[in-house]
C-alpha positions as CSV (number, residue, x, y, z in Angstrom):
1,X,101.4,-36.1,285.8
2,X,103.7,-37.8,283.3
3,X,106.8,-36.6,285.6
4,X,104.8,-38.4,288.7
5,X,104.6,-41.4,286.5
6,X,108.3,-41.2,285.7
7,X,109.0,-41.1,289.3
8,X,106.7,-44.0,290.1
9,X,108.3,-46.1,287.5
10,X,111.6,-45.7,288.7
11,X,111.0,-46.0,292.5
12,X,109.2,-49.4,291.3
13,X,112.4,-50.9,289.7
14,X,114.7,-51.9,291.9
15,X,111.8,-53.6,293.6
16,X,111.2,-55.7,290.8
17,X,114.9,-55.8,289.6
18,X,114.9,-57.3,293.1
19,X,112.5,-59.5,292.8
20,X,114.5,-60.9,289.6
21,X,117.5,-60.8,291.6
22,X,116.0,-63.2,294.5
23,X,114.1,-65.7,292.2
24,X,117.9,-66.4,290.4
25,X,119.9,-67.2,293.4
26,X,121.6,-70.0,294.0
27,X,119.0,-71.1,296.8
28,X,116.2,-71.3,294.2
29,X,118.4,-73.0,291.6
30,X,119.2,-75.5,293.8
31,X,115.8,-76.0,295.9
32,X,114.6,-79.5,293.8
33,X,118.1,-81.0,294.8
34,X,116.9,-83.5,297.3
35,X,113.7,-84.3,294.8
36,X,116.4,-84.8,292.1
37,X,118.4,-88.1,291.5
38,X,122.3,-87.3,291.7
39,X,124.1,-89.1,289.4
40,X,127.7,-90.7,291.1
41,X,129.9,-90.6,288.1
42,X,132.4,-93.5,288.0
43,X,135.9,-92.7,286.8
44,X,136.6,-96.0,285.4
45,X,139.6,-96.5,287.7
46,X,138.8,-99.7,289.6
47,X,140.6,-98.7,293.2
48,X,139.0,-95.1,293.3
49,X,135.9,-96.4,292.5
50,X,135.1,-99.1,295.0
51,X,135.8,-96.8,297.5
52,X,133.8,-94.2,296.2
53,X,130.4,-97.2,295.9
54,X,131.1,-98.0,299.4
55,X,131.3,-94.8,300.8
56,X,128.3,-93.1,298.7
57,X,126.5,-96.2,299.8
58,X,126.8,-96.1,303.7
59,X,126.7,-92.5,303.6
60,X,124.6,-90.7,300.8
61,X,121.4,-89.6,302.9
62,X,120.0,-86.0,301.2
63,X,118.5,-87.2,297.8
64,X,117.8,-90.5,295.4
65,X,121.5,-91.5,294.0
66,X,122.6,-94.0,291.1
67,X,125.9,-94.5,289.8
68,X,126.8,-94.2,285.9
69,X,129.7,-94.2,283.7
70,X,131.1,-91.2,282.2
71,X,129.8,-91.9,278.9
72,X,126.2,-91.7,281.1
73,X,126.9,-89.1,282.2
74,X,128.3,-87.1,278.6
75,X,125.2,-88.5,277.7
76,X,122.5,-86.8,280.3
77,X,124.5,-83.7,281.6
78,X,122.4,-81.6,279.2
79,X,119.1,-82.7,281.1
80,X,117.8,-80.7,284.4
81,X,116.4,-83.3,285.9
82,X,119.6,-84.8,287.4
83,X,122.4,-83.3,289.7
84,X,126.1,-85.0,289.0
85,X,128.9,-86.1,291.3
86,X,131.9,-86.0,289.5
87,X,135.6,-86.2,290.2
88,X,137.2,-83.8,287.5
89,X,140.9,-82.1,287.3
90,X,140.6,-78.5,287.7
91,X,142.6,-76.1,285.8
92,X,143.2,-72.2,287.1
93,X,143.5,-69.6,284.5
94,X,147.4,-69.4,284.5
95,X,147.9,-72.8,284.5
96,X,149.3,-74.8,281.3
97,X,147.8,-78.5,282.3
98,X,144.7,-79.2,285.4
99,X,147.3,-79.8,288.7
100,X,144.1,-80.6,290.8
101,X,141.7,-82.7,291.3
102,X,138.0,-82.0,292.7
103,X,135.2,-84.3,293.7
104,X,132.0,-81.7,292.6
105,X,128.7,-81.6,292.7
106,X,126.9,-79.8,289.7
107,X,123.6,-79.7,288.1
108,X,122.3,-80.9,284.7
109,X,121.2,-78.2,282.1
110,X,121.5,-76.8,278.5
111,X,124.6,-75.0,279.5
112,X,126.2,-78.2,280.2
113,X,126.9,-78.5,276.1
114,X,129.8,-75.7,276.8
115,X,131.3,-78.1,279.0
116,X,131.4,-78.7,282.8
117,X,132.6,-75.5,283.8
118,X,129.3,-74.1,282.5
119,X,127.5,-76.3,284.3
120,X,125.1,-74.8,287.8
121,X,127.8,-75.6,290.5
122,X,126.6,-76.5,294.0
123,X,130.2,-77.4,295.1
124,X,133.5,-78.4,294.5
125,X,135.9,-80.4,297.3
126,X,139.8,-80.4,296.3
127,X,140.5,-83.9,296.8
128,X,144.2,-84.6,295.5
129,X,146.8,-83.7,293.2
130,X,145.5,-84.6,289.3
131,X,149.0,-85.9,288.5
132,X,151.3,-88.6,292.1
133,X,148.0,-88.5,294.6
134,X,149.2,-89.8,297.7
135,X,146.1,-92.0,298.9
136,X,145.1,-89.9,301.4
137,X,142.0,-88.9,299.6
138,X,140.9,-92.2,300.4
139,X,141.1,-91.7,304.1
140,X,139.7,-88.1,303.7
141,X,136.5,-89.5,301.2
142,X,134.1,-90.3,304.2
143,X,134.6,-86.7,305.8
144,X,134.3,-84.8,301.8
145,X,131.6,-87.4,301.4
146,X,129.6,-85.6,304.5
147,X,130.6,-81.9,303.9
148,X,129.7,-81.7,300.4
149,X,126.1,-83.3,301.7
150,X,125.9,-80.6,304.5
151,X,127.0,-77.6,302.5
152,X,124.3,-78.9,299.8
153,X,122.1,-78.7,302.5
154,X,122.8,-75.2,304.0
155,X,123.2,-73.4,300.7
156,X,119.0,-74.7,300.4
157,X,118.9,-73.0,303.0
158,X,121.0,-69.7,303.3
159,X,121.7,-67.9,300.5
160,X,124.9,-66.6,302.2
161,X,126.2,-70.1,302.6
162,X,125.7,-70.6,298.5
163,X,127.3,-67.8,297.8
164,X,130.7,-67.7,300.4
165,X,131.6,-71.5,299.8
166,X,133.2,-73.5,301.8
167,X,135.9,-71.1,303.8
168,X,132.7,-69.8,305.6
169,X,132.8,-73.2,307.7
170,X,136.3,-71.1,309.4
171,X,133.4,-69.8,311.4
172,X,133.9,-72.9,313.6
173,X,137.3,-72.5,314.5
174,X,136.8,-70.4,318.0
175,X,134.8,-73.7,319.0
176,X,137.7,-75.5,318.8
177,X,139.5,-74.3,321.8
178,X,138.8,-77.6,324.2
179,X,140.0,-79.6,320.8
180,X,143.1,-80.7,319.9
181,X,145.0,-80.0,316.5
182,X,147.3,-82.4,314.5
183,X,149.0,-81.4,311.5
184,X,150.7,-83.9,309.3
185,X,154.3,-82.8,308.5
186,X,153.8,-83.2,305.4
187,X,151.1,-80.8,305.2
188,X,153.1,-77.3,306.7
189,X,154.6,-74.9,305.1
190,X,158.8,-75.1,305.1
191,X,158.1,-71.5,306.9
192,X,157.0,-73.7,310.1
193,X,160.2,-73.8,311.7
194,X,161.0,-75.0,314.9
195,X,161.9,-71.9,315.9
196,X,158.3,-70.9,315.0
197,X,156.9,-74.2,316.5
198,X,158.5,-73.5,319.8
199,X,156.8,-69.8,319.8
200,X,153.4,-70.7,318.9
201,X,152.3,-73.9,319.3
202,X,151.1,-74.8,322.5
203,X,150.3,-78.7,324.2
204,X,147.1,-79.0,322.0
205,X,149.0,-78.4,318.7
206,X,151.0,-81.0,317.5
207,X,153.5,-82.5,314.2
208,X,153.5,-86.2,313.1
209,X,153.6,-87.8,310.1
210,X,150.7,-88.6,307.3
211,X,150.1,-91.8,308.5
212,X,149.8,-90.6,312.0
213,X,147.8,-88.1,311.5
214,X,145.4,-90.0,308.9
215,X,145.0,-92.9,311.8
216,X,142.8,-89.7,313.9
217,X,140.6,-89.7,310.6
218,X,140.5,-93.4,310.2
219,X,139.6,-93.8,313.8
220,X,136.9,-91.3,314.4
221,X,139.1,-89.5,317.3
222,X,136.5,-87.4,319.3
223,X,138.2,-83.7,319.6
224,X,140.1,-83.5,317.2
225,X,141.2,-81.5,314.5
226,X,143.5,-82.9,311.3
227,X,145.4,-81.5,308.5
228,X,145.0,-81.9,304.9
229,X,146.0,-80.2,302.1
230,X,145.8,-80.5,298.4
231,X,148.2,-79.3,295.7
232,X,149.6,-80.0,292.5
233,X,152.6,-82.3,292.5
234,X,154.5,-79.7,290.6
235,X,152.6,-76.2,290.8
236,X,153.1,-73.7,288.1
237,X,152.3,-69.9,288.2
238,X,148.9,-69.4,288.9
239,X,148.4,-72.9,290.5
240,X,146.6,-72.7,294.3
241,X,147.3,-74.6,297.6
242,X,143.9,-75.5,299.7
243,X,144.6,-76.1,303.7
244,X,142.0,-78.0,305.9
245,X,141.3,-78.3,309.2
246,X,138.5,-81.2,309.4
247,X,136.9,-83.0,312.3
248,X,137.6,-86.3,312.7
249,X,134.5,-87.6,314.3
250,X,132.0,-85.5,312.9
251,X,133.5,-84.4,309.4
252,X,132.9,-80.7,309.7
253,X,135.2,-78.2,308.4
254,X,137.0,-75.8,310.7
255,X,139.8,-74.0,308.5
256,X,139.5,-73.6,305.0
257,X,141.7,-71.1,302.8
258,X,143.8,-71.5,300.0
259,X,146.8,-69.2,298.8
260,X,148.2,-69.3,295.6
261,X,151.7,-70.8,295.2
262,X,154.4,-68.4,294.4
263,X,158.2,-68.3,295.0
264,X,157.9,-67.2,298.2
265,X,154.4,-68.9,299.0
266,X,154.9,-72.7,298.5
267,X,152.3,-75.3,299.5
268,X,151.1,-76.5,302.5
269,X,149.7,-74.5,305.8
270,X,151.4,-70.8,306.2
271,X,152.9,-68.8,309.1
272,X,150.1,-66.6,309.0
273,X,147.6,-69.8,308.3
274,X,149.1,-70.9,312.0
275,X,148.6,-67.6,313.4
276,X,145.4,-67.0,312.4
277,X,144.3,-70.5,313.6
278,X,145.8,-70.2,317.4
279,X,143.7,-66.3,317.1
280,X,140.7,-67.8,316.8
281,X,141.0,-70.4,319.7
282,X,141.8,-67.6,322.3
283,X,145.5,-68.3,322.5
């Protein structure tokens, strides 16, 4: 009898160990966002800012928002009952000083104390280098505005989604074949030669410069797909390059990766970035 009981017991754990498992994913953690009030944490620099107000304002749609200052914020991070929008610098392990900075969304709790690292992380956008940012974030803040809303939204609902980030939107990329593709010069690799250009690139793949390029975005260009990347201004061992392929009328994401930057590796969209895109559209 007591070996039956044994046997019992320990075909009954990893049912309940599962049970544990499933009540602490990210899904559940998150599941009060939209009931929540997300706090919009102000970074005190005036330019940023107002563009940030504007944008949160025509666009916030999935929960209650209020703006606050970061001593608000210092303040209330500590308390559940809110979920922050912060702009912070990121720092990678290897890295002496933060080279990047992220616009993220996190959630309030005791853990908070440690610092925002410890804090429940629903997601993080690379915006722009911490240190010389170009502006284009400001062009780009509409579309992360949107894709940090609808990831919120399918990580409620999909566990998988919580848990893969935001590369899993590369999914989209093979419905991009009727669409067409503009990278900014700026943001390709020096490996993108014309040699390589002349190979691979086809009449729906094209080169021009930021400003170019960021007009697509600014317009709203139906079909389209445009570059951005974000990288430190002068990476250091360890530091990572993030390459996007965004939407520009409807703000999804349909190429996200990042590589770390190396001596051989430096920023902006790779050979095998380019190779893997024109693979998924059927070329």
């Amino acid at each position: 009898m007591k070996r039956i009981l044994i046997l019992i017991a320990s075909l009954a754990f990893p049912l309940i160990a599962g049970a544990q498992a499933q009540i602490n994913t990210k899904k559940i953690k998150i599941s009060d966002f939209t009931g929540k009030v997300t706090k919009v944490v102000l970074t005190g620099n005036a330019f940023y800012d107002s563009s940030l107000k504007d944008e949160i304002a025509s666009r916030w749609r999935i929960s209650p928002y209020e703006f606050c200052t970061t001593e608000e914020f210092n303040s209330l991070k500590e308390n559940g009952e809110y979920y922050f929008l912060i702009t912070a610098s990121g720092k990678f392990r290897k890295e002496d000083t933060p080279g990047i900075m992220f616009l993220t969304l996190v959630k309030g709790g005791p853990k908070a104390a440690l610092g925002i690292d410890e804090m429940l992380e629903v997601v993080s956008m690379p915006l722009c280098p911490a240190e010389n940012p170009s502006g284009r974030e400001l062009v780009f803040l509409p579309a992360f505005i949107d894709i940090i809303q609808q990831y919120t939204l399918d990580s409620m609902e999909r566990d998988l989604s919580g848990y893969t980030g935001l590369s899993n939107y590369t999914l989209n990329m093979p419905k991009s074949g009727g669409m067409d593709i503009i990278f900014a010069e700026e943001d390709l690799n020096s490996g993108i030669t014309r040699t390589f250009r002349d190979a691979h690139f086809d009449s729906s793949i094209s080169v021009t410069d930021e400003d170019s390029a960021d007009e697509y975005m600014i317009e709203n260009e139906p079909n389209v797909l445009v570059s951005y990347t974000v990288a430190p201004d002068c990476p250091q061992p360890g530091s990572y390059c993030y390459k996007m392929l965004i939407n520009t009328s409807t703000h999804e994401i349909y190429y996200y990766r990042r590589h770390r930057i190396g001596k051989k590796t430096g920023p902006g969209f790779l050979p095998e970035d380019l190779k893997r895109i024109i693979s998924y559209r059927g070329h």
